[in-house]
C-alpha positions in Angstrom: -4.5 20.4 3.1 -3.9 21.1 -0.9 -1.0 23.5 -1.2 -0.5 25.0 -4.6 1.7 23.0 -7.4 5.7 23.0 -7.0 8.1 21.0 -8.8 10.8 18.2 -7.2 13.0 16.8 -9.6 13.5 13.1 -8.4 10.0 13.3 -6.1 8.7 9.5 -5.6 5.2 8.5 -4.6 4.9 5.6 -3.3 1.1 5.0 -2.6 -0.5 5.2 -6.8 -2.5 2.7 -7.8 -2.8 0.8 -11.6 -5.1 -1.1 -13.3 -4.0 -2.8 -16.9 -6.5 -3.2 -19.1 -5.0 -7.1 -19.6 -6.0 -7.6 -15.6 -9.4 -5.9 -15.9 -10.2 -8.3 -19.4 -9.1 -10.9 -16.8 -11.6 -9.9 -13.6 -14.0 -9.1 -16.8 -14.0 -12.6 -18.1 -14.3 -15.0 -14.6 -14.8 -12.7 -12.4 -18.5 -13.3 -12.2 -17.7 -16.9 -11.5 -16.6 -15.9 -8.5 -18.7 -13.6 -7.4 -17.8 -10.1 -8.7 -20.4 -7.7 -10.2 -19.3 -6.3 -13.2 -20.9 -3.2 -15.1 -19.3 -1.5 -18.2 -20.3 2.5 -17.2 -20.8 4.1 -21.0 -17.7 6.8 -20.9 -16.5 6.1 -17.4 -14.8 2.8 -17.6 -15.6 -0.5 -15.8 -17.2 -1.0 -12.2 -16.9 -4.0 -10.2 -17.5 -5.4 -6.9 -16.9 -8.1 -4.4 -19.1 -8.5 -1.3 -19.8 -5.0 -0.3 -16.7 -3.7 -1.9 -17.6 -1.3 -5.1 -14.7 -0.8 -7.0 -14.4 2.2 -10.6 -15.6 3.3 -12.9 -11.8 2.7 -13.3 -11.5 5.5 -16.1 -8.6 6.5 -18.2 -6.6 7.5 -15.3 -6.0 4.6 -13.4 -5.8 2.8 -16.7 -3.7 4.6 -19.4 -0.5 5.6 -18.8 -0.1 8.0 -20.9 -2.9 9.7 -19.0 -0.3 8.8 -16.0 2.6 10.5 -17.2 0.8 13.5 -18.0 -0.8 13.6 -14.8 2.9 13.2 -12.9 4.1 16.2 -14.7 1.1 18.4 -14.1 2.4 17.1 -9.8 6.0 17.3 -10.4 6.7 13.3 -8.9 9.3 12.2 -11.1 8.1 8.2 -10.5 5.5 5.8 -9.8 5.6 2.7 -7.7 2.1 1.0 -8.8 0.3 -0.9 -7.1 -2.7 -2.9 -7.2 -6.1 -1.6 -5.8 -9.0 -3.2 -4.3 -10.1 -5.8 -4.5 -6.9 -7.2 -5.1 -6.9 -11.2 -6.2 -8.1 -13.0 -2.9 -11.6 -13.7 -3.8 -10.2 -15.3 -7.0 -9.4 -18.9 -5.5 -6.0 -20.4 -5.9 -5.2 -21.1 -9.9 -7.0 -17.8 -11.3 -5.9 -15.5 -8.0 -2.5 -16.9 -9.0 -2.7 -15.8 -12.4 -4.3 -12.7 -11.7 -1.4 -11.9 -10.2 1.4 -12.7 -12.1 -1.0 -10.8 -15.3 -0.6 -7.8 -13.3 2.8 -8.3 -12.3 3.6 -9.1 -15.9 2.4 -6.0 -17.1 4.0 -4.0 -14.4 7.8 -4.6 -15.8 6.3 -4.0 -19.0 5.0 -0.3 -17.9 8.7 -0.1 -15.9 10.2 -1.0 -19.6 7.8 1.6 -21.5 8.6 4.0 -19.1 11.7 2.8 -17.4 12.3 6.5 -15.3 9.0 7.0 -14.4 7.3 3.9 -13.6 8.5 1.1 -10.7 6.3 -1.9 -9.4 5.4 -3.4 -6.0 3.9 -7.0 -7.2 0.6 -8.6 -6.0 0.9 -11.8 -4.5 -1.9 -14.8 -3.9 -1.5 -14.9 -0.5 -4.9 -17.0 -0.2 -2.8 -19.9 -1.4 0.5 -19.4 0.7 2.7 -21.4 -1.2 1.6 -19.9 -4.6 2.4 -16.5 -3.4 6.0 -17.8 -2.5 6.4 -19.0 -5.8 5.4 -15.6 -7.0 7.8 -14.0 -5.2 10.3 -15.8 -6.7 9.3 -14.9 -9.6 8.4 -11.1 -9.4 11.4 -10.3 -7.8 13.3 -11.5 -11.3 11.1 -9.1 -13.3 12.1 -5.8 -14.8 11.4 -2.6 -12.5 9.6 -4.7 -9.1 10.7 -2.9 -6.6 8.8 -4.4 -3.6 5.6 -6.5 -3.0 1.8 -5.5 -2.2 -0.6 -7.2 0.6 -4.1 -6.3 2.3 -3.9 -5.8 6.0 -6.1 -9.3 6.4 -6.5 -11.9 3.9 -9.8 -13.9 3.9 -10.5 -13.5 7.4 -6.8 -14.6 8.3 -4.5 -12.1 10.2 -1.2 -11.3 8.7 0.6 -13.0 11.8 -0.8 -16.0 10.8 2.1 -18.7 10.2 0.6 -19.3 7.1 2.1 -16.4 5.8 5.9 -16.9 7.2 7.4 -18.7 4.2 6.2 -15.3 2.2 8.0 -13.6 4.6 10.9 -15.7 4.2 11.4 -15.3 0.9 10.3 -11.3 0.9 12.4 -10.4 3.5 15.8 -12.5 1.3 15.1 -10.2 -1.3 15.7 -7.3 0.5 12.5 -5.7 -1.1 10.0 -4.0 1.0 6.1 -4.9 1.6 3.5 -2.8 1.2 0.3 -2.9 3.0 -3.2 -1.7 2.1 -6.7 -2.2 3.3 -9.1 -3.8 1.5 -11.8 -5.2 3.4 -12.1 -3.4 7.1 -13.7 -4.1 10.1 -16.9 -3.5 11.3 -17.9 -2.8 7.9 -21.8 -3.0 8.5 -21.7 -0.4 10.8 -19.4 1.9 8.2 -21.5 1.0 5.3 -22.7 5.1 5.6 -21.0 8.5 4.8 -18.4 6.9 3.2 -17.0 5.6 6.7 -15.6 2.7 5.3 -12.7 4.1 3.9 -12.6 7.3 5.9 -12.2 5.6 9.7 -12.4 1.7 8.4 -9.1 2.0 6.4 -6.8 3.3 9.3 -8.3 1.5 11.7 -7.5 -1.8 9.7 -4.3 -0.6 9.4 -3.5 -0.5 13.0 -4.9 -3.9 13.3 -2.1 -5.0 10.8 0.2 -3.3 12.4 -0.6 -4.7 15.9 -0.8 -8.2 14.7 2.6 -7.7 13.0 4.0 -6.6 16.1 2.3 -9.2 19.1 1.9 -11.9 16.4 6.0 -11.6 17.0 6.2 -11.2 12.7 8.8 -8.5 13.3 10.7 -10.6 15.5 11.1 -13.2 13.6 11.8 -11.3 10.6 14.3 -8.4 11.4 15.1 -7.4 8.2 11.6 -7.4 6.5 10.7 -3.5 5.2 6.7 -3.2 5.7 5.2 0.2 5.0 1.9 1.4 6.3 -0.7 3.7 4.3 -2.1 6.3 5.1 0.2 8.1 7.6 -0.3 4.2 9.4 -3.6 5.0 10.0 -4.5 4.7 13.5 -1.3 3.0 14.6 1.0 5.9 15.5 -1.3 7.7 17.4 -2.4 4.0 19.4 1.2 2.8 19.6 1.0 4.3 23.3 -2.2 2.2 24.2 -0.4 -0.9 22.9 2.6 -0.1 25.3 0.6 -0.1 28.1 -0.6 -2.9 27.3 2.5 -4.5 27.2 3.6 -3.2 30.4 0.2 -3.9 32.8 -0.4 -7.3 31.0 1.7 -10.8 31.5 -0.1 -12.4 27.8 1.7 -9.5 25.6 5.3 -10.3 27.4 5.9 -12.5 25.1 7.5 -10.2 21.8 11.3 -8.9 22.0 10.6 -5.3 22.8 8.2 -2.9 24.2 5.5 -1.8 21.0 7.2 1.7 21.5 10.1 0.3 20.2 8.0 -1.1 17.1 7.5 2.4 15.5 10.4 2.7 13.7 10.4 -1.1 12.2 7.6 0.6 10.1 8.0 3.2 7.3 4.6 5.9 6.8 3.6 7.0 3.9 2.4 10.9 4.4 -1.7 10.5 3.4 -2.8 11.8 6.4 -4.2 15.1 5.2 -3.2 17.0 7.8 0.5 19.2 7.9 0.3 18.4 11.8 -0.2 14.5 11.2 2.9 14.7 9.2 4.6 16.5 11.8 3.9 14.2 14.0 5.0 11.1 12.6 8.6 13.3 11.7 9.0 14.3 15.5 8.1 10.8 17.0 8.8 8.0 14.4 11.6 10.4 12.2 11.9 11.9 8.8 13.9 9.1 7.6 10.4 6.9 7.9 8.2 8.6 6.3 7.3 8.9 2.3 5.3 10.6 -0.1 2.0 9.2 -1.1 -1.0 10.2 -2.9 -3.8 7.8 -3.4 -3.6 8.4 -7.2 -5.9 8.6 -8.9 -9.0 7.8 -6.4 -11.2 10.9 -5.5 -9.9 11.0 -2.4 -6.3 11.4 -3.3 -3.7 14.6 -2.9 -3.8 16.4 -6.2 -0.4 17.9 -5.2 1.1 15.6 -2.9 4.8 16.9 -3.6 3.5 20.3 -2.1 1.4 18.5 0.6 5.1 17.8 1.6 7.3 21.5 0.6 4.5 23.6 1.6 4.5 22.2 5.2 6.0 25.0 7.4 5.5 22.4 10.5 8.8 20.5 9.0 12.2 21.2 8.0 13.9 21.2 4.3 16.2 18.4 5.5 13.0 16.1 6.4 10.9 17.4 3.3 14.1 16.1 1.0 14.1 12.6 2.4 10.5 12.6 2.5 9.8 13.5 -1.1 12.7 11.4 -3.0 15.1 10.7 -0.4 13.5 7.9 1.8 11.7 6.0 -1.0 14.7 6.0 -3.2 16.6 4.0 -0.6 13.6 1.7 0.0 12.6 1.3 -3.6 16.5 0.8 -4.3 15.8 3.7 -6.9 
């Protein structure tokens, strides 16, 4: 639930996503080549889409940041780690998803400079051409205010366990930065096409399936030290983790990763969109306060118009948990 506004100083949200206007020109221009539907709404902002996935209008908010800054004071969150919203680059092929990526990440240390208190980046990668995306990371990581790297929960059909995807890892996991995940497309989408169920059940469910894959596709094994943070309060995932256990304990085919999935919870960070004060308490009592972080969802209609209150104004959780879960947590992770 909303709660009403209250200011926290150093308050980070983690989970707010950004479009430059240099990225959308791009997606304007050959997009259509590759199959996204593009329509200019007259005082709303550009709308675009890719398979079943409607994106916008992308208006002022998610676009000027100005309009940003403004809107961060009115929530008292002292900075933004952007980030990339669907449909991120995939469909773009290798060579423009490529530079569709580095266009945004480009302008992302150019917000960090504008802004340099306010405004962090997590940078896209092209993770439909594997060894592009590696080079990207190389790259990113160099640029002014990156602070950690952005993925869907499944790229073209491949999971994120797939070996394809281990050099990224590789060379994420040496730069000590963490990786965000987000759904873009989700399962079973035909049958979520109504009532908006796409995003309200498909999104956590996909993230659980991420999170699973992670975990039995032995990801987190093999890279101990790699950060990766789940949206929306991990969707599904923490409240299934117990399911998955069983699994492992009844089944001989899932002995094969280092550690019960129990044990997986806290290899995780959370961010706190669960919109619920109980879901947040939850994930405090059984994964810890020192995993969890603040999120919005800015600017989509669905996002927390307060989420540093959605945080103080729990009464479910203590002042020492609401600390590192409003600033503390993400600072660390964000190396803030």
């Amino acid at each position: 639930m909303d709660h009403p506004p209250h200011r926290h100083a150093a308050a980070v949200d983690v989970h707010a996503h950004w479009y430059p206007r240099e990225w959308l020109d791009l997606v304007r221009t050959h997009g259509p080549a590759h199959g996204v539907e593009w329509t200019d709404v007259p005082g709303k902002g550009p709308q675009f889409k890719v398979s079943y996935l409607a994106t916008g209008p992308a208006g002022p908010r998610f676009v000027d940041l100005d309009a940003r800054i403004e809107a961060m004071d009115a929530q008292g969150v002292a900075v933004h780690a952007l980030s990339l919203s669907q449909p991120m680059v995939y469909w773009a092929g290798a060579e423009l998803g490529e530079r569709l990526a580095a266009v945004f990440n480009e302008a992302l240390a150019r917000a960090h400079e504008r802004h340099p208190q306010r405004l962090v980046g997590l940078a896209t990668l092209p993770l439909q051409a594997p060894d592009r995306a590696v080079r990207e990371v190389e790259r990113a990581r160099a640029l002014p205010g990156v602070r950690g790297f952005y993925a869907a929960t499944e790229v073209l059909g491949k999971e994120l366990s797939d070996p394809s995807f281990f050099p990224v890892y590789e060379r994420i996991e040496a730069s000590g930065l963490p990786l965000f995940l987000h759904p873009v497309f989700v399962i079973g989408h035909q049958r979520l096409a109504a009532h908006y169920l796409t995003n309200l059940l498909g999104n956590p469910f996909e993230t659980a399936i991420a999170a699973a894959y992670l975990v039995f596709g032995g990801v987190l094994d093999r890279f101990p030290r790699l950060d990766v943070v789940l949206p929306h309060a991990g969707g599904a995932f923490p409240w299934l983790v117990g399911r998955l256990n069983r699994g492992w304990e009844k089944r001989a085919d899932l002995k094969h990763i280092a550690h019960p999935p129990l044990e997986y919870l806290r290899r995780f960070h959370y961010d706190t969109i669960g919109y619920s004060d109980a879901v947040l308490e939850f994930l405090v009592r059984h994964v810890g306060a020192d995993r969890v972080v603040m999120g919005s969802d800015y600017c989509f209609p669905i996002a927390y118009e307060q989420p540093v209150t959605n945080v103080t104004g729990n009464s479910l959780i203590d002042e020492a948990a609401k600390a590192l879960i409003v600033e503390g947590n993400a600072r660390r992770l964000l190396r803030l």
